[in-house]
C-alpha positions as CSV (number, residue, x, y, z in Angstrom):
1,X,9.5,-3.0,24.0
2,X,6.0,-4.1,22.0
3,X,6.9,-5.1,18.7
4,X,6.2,-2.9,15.4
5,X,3.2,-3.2,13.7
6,X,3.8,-4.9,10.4
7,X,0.9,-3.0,8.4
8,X,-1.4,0.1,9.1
9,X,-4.4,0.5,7.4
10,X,-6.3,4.2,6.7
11,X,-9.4,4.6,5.6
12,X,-12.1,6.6,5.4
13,X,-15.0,9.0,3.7
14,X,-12.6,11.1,2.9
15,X,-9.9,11.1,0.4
16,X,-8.0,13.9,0.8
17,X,-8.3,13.5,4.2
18,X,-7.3,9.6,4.3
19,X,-4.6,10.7,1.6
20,X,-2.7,13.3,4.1
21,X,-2.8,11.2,6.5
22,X,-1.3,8.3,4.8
23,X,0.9,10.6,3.7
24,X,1.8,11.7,7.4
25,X,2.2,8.1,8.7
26,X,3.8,7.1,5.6
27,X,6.5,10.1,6.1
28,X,7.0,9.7,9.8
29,X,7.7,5.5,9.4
30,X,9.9,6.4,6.6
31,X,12.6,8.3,8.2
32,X,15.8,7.0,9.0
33,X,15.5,4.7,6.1
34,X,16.8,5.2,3.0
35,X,15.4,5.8,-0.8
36,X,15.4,2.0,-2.1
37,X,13.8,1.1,1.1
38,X,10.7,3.3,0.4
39,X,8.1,2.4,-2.3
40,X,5.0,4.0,-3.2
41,X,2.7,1.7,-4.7
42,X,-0.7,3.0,-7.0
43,X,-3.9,1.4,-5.8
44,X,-6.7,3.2,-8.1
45,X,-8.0,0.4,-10.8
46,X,-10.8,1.4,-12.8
47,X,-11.6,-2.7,-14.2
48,X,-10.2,-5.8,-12.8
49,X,-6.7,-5.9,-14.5
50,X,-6.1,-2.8,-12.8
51,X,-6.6,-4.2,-9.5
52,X,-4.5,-7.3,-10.8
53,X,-1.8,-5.6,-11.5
54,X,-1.7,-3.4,-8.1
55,X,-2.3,-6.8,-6.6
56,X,0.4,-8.6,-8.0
57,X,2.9,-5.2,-7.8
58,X,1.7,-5.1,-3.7
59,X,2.7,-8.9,-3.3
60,X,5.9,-8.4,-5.4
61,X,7.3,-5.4,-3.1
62,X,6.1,-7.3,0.1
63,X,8.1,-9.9,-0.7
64,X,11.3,-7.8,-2.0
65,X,14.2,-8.3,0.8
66,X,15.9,-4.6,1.5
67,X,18.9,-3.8,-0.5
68,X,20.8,-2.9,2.7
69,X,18.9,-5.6,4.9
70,X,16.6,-2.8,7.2
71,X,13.3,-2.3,6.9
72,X,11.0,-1.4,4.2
73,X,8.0,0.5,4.1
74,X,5.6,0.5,1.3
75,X,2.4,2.6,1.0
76,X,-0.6,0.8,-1.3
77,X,-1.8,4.1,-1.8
78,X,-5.4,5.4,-3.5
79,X,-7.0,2.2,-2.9
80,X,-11.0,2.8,-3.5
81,X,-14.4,0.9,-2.4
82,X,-15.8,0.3,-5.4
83,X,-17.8,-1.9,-7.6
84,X,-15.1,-2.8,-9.1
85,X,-13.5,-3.6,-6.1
86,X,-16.2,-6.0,-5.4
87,X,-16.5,-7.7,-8.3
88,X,-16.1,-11.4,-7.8
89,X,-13.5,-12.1,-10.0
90,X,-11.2,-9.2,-8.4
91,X,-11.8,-11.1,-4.8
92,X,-10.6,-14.0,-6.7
93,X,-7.3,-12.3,-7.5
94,X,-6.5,-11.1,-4.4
């Protein structure tokens, strides 16, 4: 059996469309686990803090063991191309 894929990444013109179906996958890997292994995780930053501090929360959770040792699943979720996105000093920080 082909081991699972440790992250999924959606994207796309899109939002609503890219939203439901992160929403879908996010659902469907979810199941069978329970609450404190889920986490939802905002991604929209409108200056570079912002994407600091979804940065540092998406690290954080990553590195957070299970409470009940399964697997966790974590959705970084509204994440945007923008010029923020590309500013140098956010690249920096991530």
């Amino acid at each position: 059996m082909p081991a699972a894929k440790p992250f999924i990444f959606i994207c796309g013109q899109d939002d609503y469309l890219v939203g439901r179906l992160g929403k879908e996958r996010f659902d469907a890997l979810a199941a069978g686990t329970d609450e404190f292994s889920r986490e939802i995780i905002s991604g929209f930053a409108g200056n570079v803090a912002e994407v600091e501090g979804a940065v540092n929360r998406l690290r954080e959770s990553v590195q957070t063991i299970s409470m009940f040792g399964g697997r966790r699943v974590i959705w970084l979720k509204d994440v945007m191309a923008t010029s923020t996105g590309r500013a140098v000093s956010v690249t920096r920080a991530a």
